[in-house]
C-alpha positions as CSV (number, residue, x, y, z in Angstrom):
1,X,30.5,-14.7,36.1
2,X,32.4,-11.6,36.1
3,X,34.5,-12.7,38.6
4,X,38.1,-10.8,37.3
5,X,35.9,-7.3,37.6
6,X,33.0,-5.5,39.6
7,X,29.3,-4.9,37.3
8,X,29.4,-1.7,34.9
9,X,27.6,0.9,37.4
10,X,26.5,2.5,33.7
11,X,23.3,0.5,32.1
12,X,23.3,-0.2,28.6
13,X,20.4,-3.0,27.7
14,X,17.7,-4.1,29.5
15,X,16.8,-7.7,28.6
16,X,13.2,-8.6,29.0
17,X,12.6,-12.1,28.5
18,X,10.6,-15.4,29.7
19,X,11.3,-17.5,32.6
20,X,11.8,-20.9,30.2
21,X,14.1,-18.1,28.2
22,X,16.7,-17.7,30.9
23,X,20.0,-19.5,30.4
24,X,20.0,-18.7,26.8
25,X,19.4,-14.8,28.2
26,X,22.5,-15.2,30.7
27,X,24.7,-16.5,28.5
28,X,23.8,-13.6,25.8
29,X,24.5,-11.1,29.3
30,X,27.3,-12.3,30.1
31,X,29.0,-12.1,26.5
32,X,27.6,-8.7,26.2
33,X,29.3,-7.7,29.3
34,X,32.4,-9.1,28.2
35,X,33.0,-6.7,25.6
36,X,34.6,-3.3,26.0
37,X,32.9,0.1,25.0
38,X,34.5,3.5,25.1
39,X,36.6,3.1,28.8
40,X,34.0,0.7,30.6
41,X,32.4,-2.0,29.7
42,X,29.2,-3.1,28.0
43,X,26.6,-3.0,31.3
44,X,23.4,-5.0,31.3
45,X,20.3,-5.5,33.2
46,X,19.1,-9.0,34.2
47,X,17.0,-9.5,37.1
48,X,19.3,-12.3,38.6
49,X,21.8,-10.0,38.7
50,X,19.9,-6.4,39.4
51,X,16.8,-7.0,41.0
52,X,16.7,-7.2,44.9
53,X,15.3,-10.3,46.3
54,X,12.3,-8.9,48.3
55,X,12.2,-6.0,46.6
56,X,9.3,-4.5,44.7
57,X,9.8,-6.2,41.2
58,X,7.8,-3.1,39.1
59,X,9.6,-0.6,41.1
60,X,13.2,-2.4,40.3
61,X,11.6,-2.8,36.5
62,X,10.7,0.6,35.8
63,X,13.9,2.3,37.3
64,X,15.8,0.2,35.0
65,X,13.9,0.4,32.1
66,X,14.0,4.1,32.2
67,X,18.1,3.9,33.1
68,X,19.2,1.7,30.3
69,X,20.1,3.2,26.6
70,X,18.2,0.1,25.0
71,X,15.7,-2.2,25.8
72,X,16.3,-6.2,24.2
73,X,13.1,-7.9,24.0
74,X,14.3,-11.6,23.3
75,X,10.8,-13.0,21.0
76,X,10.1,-16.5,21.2
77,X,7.0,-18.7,21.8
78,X,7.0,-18.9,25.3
79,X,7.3,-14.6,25.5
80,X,4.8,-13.9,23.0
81,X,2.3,-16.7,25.5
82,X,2.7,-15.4,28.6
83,X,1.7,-11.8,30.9
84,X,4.4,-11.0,32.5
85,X,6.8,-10.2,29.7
86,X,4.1,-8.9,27.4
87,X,3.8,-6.0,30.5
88,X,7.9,-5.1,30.1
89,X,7.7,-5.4,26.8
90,X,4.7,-2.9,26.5
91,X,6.1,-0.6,28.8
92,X,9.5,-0.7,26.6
93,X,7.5,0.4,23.2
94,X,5.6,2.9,25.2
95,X,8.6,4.4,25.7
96,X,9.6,4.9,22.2
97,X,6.6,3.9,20.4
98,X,7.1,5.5,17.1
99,X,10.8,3.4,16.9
100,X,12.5,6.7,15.6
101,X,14.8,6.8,18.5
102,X,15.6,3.1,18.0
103,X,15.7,2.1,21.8
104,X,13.8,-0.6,21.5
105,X,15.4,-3.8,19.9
106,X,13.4,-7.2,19.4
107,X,16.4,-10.2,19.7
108,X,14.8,-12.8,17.4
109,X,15.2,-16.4,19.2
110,X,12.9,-18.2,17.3
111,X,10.8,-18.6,14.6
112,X,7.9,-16.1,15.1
113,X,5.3,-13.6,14.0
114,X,6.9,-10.7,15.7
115,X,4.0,-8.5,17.4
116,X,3.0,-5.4,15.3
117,X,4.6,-3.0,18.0
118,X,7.7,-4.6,17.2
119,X,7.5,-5.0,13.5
120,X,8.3,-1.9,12.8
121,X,11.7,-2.2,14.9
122,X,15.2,-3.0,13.5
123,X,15.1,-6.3,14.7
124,X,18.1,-9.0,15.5
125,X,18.1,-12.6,14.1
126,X,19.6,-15.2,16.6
127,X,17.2,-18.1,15.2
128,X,20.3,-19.5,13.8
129,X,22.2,-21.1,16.3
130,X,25.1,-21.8,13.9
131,X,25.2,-18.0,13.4
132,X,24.9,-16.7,16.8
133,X,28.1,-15.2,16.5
134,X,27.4,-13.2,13.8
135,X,23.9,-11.9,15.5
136,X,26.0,-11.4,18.9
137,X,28.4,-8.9,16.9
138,X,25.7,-7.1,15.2
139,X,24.3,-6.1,18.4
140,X,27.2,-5.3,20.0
141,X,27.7,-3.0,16.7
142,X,24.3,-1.6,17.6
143,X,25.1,-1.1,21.2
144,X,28.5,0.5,20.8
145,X,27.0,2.9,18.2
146,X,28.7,1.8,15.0
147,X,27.8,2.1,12.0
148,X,28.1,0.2,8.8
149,X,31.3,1.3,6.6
150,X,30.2,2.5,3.3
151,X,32.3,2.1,0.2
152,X,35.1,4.0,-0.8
153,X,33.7,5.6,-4.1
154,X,33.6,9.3,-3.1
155,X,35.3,12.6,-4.5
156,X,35.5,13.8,-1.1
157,X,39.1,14.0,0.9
158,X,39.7,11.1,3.5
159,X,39.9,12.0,7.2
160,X,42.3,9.8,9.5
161,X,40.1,8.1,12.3
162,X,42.0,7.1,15.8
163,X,41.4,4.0,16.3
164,X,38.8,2.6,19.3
165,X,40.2,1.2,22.2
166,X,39.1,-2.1,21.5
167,X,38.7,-4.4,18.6
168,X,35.9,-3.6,16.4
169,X,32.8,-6.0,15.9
170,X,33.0,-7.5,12.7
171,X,30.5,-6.2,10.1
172,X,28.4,-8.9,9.5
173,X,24.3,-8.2,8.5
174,X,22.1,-10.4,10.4
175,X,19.7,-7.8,11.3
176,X,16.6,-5.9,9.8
177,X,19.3,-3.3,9.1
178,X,20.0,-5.3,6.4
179,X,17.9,-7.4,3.7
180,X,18.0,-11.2,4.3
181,X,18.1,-13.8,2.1
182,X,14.7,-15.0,1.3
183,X,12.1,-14.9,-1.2
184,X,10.3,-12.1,-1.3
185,X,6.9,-11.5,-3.4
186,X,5.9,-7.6,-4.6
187,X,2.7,-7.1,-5.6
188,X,1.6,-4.5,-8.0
189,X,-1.6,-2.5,-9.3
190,X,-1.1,-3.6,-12.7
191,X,-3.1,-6.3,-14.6
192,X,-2.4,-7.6,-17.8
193,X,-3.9,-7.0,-21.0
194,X,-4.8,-10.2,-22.8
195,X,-6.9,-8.7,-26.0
196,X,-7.0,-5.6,-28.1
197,X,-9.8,-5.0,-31.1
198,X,-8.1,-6.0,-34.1
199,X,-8.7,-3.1,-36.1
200,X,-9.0,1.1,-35.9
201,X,-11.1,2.6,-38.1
202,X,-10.9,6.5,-39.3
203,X,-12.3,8.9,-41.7
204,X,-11.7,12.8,-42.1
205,X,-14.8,15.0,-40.7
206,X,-15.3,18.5,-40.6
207,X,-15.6,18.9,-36.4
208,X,-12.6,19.7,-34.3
209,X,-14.3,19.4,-31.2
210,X,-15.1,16.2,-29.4
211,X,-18.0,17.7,-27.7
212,X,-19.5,18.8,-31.3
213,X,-19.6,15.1,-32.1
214,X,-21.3,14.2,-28.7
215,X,-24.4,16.5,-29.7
216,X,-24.4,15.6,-33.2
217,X,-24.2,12.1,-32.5
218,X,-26.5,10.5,-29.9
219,X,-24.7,8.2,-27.5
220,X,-21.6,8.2,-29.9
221,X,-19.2,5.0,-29.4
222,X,-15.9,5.3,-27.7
223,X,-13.5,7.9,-30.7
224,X,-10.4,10.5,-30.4
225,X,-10.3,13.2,-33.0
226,X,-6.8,13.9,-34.6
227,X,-5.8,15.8,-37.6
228,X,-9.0,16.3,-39.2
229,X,-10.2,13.0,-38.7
230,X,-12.1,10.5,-36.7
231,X,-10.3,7.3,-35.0
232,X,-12.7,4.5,-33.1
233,X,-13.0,0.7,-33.3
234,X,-16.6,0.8,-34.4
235,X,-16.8,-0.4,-37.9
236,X,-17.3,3.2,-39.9
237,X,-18.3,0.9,-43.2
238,X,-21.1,-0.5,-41.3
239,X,-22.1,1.4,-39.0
240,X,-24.1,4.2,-38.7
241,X,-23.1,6.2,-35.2
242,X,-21.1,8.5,-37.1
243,X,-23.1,9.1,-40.3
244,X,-23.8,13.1,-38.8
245,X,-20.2,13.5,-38.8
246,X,-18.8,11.9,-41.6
247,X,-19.4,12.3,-44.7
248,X,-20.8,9.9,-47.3
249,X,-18.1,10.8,-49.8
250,X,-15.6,10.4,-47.1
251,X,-13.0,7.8,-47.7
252,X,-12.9,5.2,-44.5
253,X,-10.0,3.7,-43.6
254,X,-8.8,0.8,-40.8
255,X,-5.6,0.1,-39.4
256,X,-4.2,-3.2,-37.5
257,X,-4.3,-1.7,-34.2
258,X,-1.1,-3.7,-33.4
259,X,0.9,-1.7,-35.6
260,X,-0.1,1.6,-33.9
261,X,2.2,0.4,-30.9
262,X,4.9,0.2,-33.2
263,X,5.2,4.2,-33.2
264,X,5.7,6.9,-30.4
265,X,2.9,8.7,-31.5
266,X,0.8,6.2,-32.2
267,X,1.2,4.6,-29.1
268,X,0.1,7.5,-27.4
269,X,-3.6,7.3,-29.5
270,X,-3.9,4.0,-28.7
271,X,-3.2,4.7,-24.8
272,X,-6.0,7.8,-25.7
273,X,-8.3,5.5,-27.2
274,X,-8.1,2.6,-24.6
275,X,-8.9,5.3,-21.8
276,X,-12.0,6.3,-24.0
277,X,-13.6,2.9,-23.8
278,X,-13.0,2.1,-20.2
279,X,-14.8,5.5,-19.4
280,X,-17.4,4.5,-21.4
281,X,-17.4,1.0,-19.8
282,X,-17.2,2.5,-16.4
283,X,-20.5,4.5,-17.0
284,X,-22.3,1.5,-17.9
285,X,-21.0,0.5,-14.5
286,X,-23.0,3.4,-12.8
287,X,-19.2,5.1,-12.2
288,X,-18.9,8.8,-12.7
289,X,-15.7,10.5,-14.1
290,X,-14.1,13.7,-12.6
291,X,-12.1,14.8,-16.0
292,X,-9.6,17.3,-14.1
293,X,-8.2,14.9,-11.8
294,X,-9.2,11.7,-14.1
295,X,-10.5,9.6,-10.6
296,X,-14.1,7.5,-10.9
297,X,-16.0,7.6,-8.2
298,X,-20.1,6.7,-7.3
299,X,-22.7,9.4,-6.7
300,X,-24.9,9.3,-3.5
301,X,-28.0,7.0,-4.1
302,X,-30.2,10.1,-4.3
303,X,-29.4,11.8,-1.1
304,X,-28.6,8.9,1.2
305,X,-24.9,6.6,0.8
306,X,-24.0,4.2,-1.6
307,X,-23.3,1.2,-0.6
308,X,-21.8,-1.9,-2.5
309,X,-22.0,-5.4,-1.8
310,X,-19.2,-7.7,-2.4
311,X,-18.5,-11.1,-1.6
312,X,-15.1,-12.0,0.0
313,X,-14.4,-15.5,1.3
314,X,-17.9,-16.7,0.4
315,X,-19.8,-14.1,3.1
316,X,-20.9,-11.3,1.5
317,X,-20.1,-7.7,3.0
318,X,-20.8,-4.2,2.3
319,X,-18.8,-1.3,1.3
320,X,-19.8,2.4,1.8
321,X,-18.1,4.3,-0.7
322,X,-19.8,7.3,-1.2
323,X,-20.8,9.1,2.5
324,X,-21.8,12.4,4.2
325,X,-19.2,14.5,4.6
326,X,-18.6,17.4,7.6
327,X,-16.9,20.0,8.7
328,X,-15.9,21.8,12.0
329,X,-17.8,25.1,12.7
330,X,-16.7,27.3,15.1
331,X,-20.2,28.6,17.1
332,X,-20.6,32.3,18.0
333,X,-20.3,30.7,21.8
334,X,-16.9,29.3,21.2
335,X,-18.1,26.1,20.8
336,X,-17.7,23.6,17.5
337,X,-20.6,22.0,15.9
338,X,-19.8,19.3,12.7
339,X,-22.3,19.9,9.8
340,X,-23.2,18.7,6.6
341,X,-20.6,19.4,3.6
342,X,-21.2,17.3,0.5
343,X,-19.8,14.0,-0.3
344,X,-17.0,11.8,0.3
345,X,-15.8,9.0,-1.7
346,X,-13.6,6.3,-2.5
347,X,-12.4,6.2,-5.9
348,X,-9.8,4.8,-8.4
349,X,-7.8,6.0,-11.3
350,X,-7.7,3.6,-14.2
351,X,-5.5,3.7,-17.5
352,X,-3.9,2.0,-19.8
353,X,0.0,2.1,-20.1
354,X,2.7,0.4,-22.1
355,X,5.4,-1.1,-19.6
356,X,8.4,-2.9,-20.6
357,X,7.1,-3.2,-23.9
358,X,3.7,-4.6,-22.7
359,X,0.3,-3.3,-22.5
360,X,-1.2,-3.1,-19.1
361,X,-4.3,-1.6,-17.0
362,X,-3.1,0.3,-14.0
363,X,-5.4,0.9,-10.9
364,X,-5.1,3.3,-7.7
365,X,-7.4,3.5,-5.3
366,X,-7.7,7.2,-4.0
367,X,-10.5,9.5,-2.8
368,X,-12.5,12.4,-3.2
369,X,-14.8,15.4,-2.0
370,X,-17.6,16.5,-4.0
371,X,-20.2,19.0,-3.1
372,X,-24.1,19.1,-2.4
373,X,-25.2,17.4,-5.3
374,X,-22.3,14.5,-5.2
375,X,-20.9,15.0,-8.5
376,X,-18.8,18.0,-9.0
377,X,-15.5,17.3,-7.3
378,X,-13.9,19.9,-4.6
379,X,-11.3,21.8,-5.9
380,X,-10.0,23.9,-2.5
381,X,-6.3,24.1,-1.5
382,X,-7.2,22.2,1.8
383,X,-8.8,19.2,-0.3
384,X,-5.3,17.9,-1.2
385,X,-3.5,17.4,2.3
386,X,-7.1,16.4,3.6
387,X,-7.2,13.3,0.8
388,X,-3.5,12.5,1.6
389,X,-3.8,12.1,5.2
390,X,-6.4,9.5,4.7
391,X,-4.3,7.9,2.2
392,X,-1.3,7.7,3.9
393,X,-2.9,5.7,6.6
394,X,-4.1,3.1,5.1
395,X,-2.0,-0.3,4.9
396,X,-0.8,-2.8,2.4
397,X,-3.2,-5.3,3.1
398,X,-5.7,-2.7,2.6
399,X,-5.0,-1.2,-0.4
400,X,-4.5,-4.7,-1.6
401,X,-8.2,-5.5,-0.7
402,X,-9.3,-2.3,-2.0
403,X,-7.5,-3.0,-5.8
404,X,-9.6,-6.5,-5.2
405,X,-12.4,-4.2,-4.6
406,X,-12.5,-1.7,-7.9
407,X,-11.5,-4.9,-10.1
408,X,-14.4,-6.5,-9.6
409,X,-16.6,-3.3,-9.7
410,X,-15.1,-2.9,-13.1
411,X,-15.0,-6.6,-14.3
412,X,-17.7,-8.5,-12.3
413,X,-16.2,-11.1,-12.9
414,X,-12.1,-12.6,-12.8
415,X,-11.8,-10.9,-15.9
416,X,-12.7,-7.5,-16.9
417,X,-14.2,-7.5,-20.5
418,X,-14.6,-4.0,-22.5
419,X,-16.9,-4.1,-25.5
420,X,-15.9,-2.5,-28.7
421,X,-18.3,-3.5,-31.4
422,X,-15.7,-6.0,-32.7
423,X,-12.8,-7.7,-31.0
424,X,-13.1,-6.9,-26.8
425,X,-10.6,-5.5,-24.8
426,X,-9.6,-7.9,-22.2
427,X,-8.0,-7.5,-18.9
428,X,-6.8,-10.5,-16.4
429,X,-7.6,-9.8,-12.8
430,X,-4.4,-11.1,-11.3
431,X,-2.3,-8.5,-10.4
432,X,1.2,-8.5,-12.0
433,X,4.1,-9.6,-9.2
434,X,7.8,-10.3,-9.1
435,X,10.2,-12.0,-6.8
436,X,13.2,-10.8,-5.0
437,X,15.7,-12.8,-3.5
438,X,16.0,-10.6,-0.5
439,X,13.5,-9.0,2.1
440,X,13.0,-9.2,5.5
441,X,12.1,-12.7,7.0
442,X,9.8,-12.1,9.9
443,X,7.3,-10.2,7.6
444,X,5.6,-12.4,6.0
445,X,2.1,-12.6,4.9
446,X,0.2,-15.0,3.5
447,X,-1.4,-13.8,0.0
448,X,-3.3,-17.3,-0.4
449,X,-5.7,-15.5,2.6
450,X,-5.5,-12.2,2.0
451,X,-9.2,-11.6,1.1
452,X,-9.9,-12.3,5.0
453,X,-11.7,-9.0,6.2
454,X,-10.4,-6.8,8.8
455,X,-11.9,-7.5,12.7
456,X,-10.8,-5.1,14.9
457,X,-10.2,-1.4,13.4
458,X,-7.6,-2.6,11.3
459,X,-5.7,-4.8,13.4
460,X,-5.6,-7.7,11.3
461,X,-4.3,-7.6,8.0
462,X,-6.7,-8.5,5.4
463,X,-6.0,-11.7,3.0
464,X,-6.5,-11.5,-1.1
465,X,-6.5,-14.7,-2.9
466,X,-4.6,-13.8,-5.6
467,X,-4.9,-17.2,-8.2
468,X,-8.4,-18.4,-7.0
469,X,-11.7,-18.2,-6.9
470,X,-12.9,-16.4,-4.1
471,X,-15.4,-12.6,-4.3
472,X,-17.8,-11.2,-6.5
473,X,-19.6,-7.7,-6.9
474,X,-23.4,-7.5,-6.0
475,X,-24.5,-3.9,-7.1
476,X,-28.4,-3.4,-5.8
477,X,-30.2,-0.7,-6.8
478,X,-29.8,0.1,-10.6
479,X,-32.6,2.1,-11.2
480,X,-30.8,4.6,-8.9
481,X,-29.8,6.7,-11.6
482,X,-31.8,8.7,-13.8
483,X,-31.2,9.2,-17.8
484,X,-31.8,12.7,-17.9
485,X,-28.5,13.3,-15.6
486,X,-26.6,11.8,-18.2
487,X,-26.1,14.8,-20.3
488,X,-24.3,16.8,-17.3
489,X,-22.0,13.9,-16.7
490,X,-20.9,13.8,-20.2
491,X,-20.3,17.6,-19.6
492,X,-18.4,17.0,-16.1
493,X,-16.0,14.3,-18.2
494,X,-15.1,16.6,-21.1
């Protein structure tokens, strides 16, 4: 071991690593010391070599961990089990724990779930034996500072580049740089549409305004007014919702709702149309509609939460989806005192879109502020960053589980089912998802369990069952809202 030259006094990578790990670490050392860099070579830190025997071993750790450029943490079983390494390893990511200076680099050896501190890291593969040597060159790549050639497609003039004094790393991906080769499942928030109503109905009427039907007509079914004339899926031949509106002499019409799909403009009532009778089915639900920013949301139970109960993995929990909201007061002392200020929620946005030529529900879980009466929705300039910043923290997993969530509130049951007076509208309740064949191979989760709730403030990644049978919605409570409110909600949706 570098017999034919004295140790780099300049530090490059600190290898943290297991006991049982060892000879597999000092090989990788002494390879990595074996290769030039700028007019040294590559230095590295390995406590056979660097640590003084006698010494104090946290002293001798923490003066190197602070000296080198990077820290390799080498994963395998027997690091991931044991005390010792988990304490270098923590104090590595402390140092860097964002990962935007890139210091920290987990050196795959085996096949593991990397911890979450590290998942975030570009990451090495060396589980391959058989392609060590391509792992090996893409972190001495790393070390060196290289990076990856792009092509050659640019308008820009070439610049001549001296050569390095040494013999570049071939550029080989093998690291989380790159994508690897493995199957990778996406996930999306859109469900398929399996039914439309077979017919639209229309006849002229003399209103132009929708709310003019709403008070002429009591408890209307769902319509869109275009041109003059009235478009729904209630039967106007046989039913009487409309009589106010239309009248007797007036000629009623149906088209196969199909065909409207066939046209731009068309397509674009239909969309219209759908949306009408999934608000309509969403009030049945005991969902209210906030028309500006088109998100559905619960009221308080009178003036205390609303709370949902669900069923996920056969135990049933609860959801709180609409709580007391507060804000920061500054006191005339100095001092800051939270009080009451209206409502927050979670919510969703729902729709219907045409994608790829077929007809789909979309879902979005999001949230919302309302004031002191827990309906009309906050409108302030601060509302928007305030919304986003709880948003952006939540996870996949989560947002996964929260889809899961507003399906079912819609649907109870695996398949939501709108009425229309003829033909329903039906919606499956397995999200749409593709495959790629590339994606990162240490993050992985399993989707068979994904419905598994959270333990530890979000530490664990929830599991949905996507293809089985597995939660329903409980609501309690339906009494909760009275009729005579049902007039200003009409007003709030329009």
């Amino acid at each position: 071991m570098r017999l034919d030259r004295p140790p780099s006094p300049e530090k490059d990578i600190f290898l943290c690593h297991n006991g049982a790990d060892k000879p597999w670490v000092e090989m990788l050392a002494e390879r990595i010391e074996a290769k030039p860099y700028r007019d040294r070579y590559l230095g590295v830190v390995f406590d056979k070599w660097d640590f003084d025997k006698g010494g104090n071993i946290v002293l001798d750790m923490e003066r190197f961990l602070d000296a080198a450029r990077f820290v390799g943490v080498v994963v395998s079983r027997a690091m991931l089990s044991a005390e010792w390494p988990t304490l270098e390893r923590t104090i590595a990511v402390w140092s860097d724990p964002s990962g935007a200076r890139g210091r920290v680099i987990p050196l795959l050896k085996e096949n593991v779930t990397l911890p979450a501190s590290l998942r975030v890291r570009n990451w090495i593969d060396f589980r391959d034996p058989s392609k060590f040597n391509e792992s090996f060159a893409e972190l001495i790549r790393y070390l060196r500072g290289e990076s990856i050639p792009r092509g050659k497609g640019s308008f820009l003039p070439s610049i001549p580049v001296a050569p390095p004094p040494y013999e570049p790393a071939p550029v080989l991906i093998t690291s989380s740089v790159g994508a690897d080769r493995v199957t990778e499942r996406l996930v999306s928030n859109l469900y398929r549409v399996t039914n439309i109503p077979e017919k639209v109905y229309y006849a002229s009427t003399k209103l132009r305004e929708k709310k003019e039907i709403q008070q002429c007509c009591e408890s209307p079914p769902p319509f869109i007014l275009r041109e003059g004339r009235l478009f729904t899926f209630s039967d106007l031949t046989t039913s009487d919702a409309f009589r106010p509106v239309v009248a007797k002499s007036a000629q009623v019409n149906s088209d196969p709702f199909a065909d409207w799909f066939s046209d731009e403009e068309y397509t674009r009532r239909a969309i219209e149309l759908l949306n009408v009778c999934l608000k309509e089915h969403a009030w049945e639900g005991r969902l209210r509609f906030d028309g500006v920013k088109a998100r559905y949301f619960f009221p308080p139970h009178g003036d205390t939460p609303k709370r949902i109960a669900w069923r996920i993995g056969g135990r049933q929990r609860w959801r709180e989806v609409t709580t007391r909201h507060t804000r920061r007061v500054k006191q005339e002392d100095g001092s800051y005192k939270d009080e009451p200020f209206g409502w927050r929620h979670q919510g969703f946005r729902a729709s219907f879109m045409v994608v790829l030529s077929n007809l789909m529900l979309k879902l979005e879980p999001t949230y919302l502020l309302t004031k002191d009466d827990g309906k009309t929705p906050r409108t302030s300039r601060w509302v928007g960053p305030v919304l986003s910043h709880w948003l952006n923290q939540e996870r996949n997993g989560q947002i996964l589980r929260t889809l899961r969530f507003w399906s079912l509130v819609l649907a109870r049951a695996r398949e939501l089912t709108i009425e229309t007076g003829q033909t329903p509208i039906r919606v499956d309740l397995t999200p749409i998802f593709g495959t790629l064949a590339f994606g990162i191979a240490s993050d992985q989760m399993s989707f068979d369990r994904l419905m598994e709730a959270e333990i530890q403030d979000d530490v664990g990644v929830p599991q949905l069952e996507l293809f089985g049978e597995e939660s329903a919605i409980a609501y309690t409570d339906e009494s909760e809202f009275a009729e005579e409110d049902r007039e200003d909600e009409k007003a709030l949706e329009v």
